[in-house]
C-alpha positions in Angstrom: 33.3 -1.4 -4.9 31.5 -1.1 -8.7 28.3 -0.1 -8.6 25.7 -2.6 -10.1 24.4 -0.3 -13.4 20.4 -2.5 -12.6 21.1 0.0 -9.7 20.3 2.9 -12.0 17.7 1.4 -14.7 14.2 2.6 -13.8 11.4 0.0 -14.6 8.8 1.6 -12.7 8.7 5.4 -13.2 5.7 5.9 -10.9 7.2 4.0 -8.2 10.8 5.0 -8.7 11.4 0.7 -9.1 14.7 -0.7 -10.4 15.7 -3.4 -12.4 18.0 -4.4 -9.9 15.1 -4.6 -7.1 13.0 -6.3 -9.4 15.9 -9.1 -10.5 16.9 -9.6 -6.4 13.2 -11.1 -5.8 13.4 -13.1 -8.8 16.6 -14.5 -8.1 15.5 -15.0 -4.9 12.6 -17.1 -5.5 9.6 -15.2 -5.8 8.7 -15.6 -9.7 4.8 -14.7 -9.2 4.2 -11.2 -10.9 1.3 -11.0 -8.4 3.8 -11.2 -6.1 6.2 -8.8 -7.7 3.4 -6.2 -8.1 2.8 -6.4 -4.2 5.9 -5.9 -2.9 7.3 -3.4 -4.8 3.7 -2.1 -6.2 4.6 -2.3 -9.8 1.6 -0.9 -11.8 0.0 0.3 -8.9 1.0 4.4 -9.6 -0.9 6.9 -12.2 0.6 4.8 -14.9 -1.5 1.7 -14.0 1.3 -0.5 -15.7 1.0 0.6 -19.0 4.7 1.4 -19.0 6.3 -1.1 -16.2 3.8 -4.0 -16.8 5.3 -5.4 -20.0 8.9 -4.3 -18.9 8.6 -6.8 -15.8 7.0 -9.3 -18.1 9.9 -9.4 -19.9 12.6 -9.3 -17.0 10.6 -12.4 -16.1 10.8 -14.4 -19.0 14.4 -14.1 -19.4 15.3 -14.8 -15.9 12.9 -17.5 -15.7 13.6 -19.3 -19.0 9.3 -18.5 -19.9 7.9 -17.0 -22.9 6.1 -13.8 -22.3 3.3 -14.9 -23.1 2.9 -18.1 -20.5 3.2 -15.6 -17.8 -0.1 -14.4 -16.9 -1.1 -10.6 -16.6 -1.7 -9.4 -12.8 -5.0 -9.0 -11.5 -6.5 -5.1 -12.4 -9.1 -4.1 -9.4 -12.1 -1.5 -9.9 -11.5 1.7 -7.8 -12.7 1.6 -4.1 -14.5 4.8 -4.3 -17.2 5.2 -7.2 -15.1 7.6 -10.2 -17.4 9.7 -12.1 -17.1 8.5 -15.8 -15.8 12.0 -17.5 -13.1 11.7 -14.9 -12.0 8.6 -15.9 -12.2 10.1 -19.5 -10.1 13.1 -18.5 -13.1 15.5 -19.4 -14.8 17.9 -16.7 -18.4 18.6 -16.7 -20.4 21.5 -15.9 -20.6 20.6 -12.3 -16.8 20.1 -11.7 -15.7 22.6 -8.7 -12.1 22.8 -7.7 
């Protein structure tokens, strides 16, 4: 049995998702990225997308025969919990206790 080499191509770093996972629900119908992002939570880790988001994008087009840029960007959601601005800069302020 030959192993399918999508098996071992790493879209989604943060979520450890393949390209093989992401081209079975394609192929199987489901051509939504919101979709996509849901079920295998795509741009959902640290990363946020930034390096998966434009990868699936692509993978989409071509399987779908759509230019990149007629597939529209997933949905991006505030946190649930208020985020103190300098951590959402990366800087810590004189009050920040670990």
């Amino acid at each position: 049995m030959t192993e399918d080499p999508g098996e071992k191509i790493i879209i989604c770093w943060c979520n450890d998702v393949t390209l093989k996972e992401i081209e079975d629900l394609i192929d199987g119908g489901i051509t939504d990225i919101e979709e996509i992002k849901r079920l295998l939570r795509i741009g959902m880790g640290p990363c946020q997308g930034r390096t998966c988001l434009p990868l699936v994008m692509g993978i989409l087009a071509r399987k779908t025969g759509k230019k990149p840029e007629e597939i529209p960007l997933p949905a991006t959601r505030v946190p649930v919990r208020p985020v103190m601005m300098w951590v959402l800069a990366g800087e810590m302020g004189d009050d920040y206790e670990e």
